[in-house]
FIKOLZA-1660 file (N, C-alpha, C; in steps of 0.1 Angstrom, whole numbers, plus 5000, padded with zeros to 4 digits):
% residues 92
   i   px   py   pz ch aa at
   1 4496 5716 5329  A  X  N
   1 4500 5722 5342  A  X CA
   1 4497 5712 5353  A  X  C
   2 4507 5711 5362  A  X  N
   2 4505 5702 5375  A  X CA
   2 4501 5711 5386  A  X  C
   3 4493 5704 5401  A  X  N
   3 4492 5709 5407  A  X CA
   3 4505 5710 5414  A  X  C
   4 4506 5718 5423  A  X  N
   4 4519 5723 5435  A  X CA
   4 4523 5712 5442  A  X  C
   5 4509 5707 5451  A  X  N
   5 4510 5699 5460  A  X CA
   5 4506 5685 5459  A  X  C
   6 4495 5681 5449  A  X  N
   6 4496 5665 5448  A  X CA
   6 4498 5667 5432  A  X  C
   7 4504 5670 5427  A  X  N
   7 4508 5665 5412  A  X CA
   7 4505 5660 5404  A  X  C
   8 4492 5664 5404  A  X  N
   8 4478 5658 5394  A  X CA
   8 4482 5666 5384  A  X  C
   9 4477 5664 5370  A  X  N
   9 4474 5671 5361  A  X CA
   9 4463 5681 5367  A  X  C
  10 4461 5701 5359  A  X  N
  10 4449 5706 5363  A  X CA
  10 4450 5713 5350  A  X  C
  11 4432 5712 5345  A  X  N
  11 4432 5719 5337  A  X CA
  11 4436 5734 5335  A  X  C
  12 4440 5745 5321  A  X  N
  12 4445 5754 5319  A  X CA
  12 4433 5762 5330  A  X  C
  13 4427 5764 5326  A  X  N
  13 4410 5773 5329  A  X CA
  13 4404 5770 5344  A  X  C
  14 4412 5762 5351  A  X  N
  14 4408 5756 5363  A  X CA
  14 4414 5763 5373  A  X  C
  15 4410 5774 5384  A  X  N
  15 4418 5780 5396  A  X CA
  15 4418 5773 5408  A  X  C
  16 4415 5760 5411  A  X  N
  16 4417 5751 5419  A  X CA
  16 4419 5736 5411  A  X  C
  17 4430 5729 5424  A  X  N
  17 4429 5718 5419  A  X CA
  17 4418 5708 5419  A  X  C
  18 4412 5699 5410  A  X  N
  18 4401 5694 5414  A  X CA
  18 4404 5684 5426  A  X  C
  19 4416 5677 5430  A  X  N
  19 4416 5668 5439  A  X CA
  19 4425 5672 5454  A  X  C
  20 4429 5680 5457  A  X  N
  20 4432 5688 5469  A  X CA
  20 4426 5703 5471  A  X  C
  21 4417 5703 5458  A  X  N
  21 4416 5727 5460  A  X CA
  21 4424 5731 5467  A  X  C
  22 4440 5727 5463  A  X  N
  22 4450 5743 5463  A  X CA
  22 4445 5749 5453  A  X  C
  23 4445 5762 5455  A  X  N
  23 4443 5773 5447  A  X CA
  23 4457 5770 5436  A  X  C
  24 4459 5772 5424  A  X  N
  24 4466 5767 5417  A  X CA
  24 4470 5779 5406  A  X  C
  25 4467 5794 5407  A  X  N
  25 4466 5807 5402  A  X CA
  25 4480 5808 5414  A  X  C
  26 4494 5813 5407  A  X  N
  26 4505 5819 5412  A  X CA
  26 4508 5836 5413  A  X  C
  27 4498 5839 5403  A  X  N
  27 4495 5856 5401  A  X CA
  27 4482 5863 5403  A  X  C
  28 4482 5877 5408  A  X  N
  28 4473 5883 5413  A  X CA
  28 4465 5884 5392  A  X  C
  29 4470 5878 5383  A  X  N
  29 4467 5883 5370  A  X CA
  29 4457 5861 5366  A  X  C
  30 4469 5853 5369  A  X  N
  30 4464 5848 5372  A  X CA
  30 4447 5846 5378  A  X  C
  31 4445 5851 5387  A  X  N
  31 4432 5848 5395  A  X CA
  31 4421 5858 5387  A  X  C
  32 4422 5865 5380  A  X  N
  32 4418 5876 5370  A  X CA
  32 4412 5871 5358  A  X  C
  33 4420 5861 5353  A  X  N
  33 4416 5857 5338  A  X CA
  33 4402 5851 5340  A  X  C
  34 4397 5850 5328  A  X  N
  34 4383 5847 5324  A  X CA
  34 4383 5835 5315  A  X  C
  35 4374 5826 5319  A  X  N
  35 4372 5816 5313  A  X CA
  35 4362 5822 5297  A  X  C
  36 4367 5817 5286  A  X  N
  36 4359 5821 5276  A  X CA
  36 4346 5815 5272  A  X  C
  37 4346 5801 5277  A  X  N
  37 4334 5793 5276  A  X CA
  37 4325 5797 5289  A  X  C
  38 4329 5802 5297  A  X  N
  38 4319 5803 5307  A  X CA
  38 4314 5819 5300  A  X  C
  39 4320 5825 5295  A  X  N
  39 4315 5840 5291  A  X CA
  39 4305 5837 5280  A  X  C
  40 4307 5828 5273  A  X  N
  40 4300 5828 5258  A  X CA
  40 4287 5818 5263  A  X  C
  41 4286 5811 5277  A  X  N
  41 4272 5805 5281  A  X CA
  41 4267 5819 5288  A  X  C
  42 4270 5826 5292  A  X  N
  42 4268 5832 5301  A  X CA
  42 4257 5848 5288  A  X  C
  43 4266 5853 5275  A  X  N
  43 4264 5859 5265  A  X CA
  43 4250 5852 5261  A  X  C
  44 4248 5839 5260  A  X  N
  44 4240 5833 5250  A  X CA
  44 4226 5832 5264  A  X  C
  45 4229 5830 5271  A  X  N
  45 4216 5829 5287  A  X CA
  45 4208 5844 5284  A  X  C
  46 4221 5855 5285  A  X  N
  46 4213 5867 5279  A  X CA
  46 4202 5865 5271  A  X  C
  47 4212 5865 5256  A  X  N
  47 4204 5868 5248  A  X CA
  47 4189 5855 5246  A  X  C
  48 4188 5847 5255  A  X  N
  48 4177 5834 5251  A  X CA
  48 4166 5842 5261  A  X  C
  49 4175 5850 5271  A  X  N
  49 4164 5854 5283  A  X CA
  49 4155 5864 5278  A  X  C
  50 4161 5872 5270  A  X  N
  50 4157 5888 5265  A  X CA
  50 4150 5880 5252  A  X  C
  51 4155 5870 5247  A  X  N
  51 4139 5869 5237  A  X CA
  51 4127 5865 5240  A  X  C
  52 4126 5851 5253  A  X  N
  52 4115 5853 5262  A  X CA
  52 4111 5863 5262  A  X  C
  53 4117 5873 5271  A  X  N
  53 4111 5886 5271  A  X CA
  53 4105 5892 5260  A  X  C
  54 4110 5891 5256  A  X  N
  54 4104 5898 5240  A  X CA
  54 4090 5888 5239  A  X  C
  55 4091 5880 5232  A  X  N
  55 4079 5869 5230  A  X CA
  55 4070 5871 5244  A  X  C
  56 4074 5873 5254  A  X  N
  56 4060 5875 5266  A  X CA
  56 4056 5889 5263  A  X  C
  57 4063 5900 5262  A  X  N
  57 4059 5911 5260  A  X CA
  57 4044 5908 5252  A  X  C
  58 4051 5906 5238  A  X  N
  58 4043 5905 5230  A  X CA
  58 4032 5896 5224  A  X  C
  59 4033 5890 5237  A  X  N
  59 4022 5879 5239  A  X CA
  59 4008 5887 5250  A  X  C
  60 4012 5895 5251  A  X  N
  60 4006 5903 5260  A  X CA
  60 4005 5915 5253  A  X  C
  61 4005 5917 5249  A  X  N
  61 4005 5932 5238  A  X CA
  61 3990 5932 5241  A  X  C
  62 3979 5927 5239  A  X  N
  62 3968 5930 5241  A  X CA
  62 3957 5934 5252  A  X  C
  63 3968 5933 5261  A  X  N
  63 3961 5941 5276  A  X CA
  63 3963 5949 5274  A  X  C
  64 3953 5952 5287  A  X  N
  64 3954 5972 5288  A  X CA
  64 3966 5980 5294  A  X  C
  65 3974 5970 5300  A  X  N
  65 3986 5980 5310  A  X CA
  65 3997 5976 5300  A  X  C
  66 3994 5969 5286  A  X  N
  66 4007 5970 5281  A  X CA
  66 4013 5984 5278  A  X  C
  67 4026 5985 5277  A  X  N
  67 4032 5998 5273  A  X CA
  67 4046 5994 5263  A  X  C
  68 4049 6006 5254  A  X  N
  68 4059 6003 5241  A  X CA
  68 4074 6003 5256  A  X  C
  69 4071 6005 5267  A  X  N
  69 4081 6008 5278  A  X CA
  69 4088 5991 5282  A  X  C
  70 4077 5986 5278  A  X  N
  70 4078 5968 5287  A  X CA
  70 4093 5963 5273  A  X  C
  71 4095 5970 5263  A  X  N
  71 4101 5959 5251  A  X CA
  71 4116 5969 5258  A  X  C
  72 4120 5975 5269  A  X  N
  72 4131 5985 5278  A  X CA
  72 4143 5972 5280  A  X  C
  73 4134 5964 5294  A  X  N
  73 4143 5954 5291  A  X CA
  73 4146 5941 5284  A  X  C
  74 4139 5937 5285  A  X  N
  74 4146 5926 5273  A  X CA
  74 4153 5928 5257  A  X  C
  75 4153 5940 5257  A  X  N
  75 4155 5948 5246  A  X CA
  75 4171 5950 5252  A  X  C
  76 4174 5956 5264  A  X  N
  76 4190 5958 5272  A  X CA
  76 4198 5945 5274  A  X  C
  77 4191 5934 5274  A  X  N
  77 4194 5921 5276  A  X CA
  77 4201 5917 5264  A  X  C
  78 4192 5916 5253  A  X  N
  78 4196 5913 5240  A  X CA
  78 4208 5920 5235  A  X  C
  79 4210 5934 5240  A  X  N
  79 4222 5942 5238  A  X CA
  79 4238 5936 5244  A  X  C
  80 4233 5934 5255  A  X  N
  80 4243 5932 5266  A  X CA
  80 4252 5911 5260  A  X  C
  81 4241 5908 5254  A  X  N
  81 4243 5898 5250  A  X CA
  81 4252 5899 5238  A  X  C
  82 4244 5900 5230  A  X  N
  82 4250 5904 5216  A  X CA
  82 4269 5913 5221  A  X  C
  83 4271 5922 5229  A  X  N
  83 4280 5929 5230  A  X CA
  83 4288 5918 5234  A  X  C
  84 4285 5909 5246  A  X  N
  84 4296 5904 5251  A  X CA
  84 4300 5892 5246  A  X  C
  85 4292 5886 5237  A  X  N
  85 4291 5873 5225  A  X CA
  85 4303 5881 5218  A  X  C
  86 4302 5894 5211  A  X  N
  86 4309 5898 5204  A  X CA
  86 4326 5902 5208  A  X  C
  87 4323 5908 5217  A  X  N
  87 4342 5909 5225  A  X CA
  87 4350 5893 5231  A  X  C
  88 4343 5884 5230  A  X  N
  88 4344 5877 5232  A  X CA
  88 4354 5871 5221  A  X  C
  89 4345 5870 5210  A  X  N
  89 4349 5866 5200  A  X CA
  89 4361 5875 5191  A  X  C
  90 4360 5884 5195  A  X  N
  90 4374 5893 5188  A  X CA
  90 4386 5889 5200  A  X  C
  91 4382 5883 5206  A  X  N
  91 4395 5881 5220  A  X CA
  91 4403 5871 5218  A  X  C
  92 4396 5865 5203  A  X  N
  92 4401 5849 5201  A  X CA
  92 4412 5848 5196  A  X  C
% end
């Protein structure tokens, strides 16, 4: 795909041009789509964050204010990850 106005090459996945930023999206569906590699860094940041979490939880397990309440979120994290890794991947 070319751009409009300086006739560069732009990549598929790109909503501006890199060397003028015309907006380069002709549809309101256009401007909508989702990059898949940005979703599957974005899936995997989850799930690396929520196992910190997990591993600090449980690195701490031995104080007094721990609670079975603290493994809530990173435990949502890991979900949310895992889900969207996964729709991701059936979108292919």
């Amino acid at each position: 795909m070319n751009c409009r106005n300086c006739n560069l090459p732009v990549a598929k996945n790109d909503l501006d041009c890199p060397s003028c930023g015309l907006t380069t999206a002709k549809t309101r569906a256009d401007l909508q789509r989702i990059d898949p590699a940005m979703t599957n860094g974005l899936a995997w940041a989850l799930i690396a964050v929520g196992l910190l979490g997990v591993v600090f939880v449980i690195a701490n397990s031995s104080t007094n204010w721990q609670s079975n309440l603290d493994f809530v979120a990173p435990a949502a994290l890991l979900l949310v990850g895992g889900a969207t890794l996964i729709s991701t991947r059936r979108k292919k």
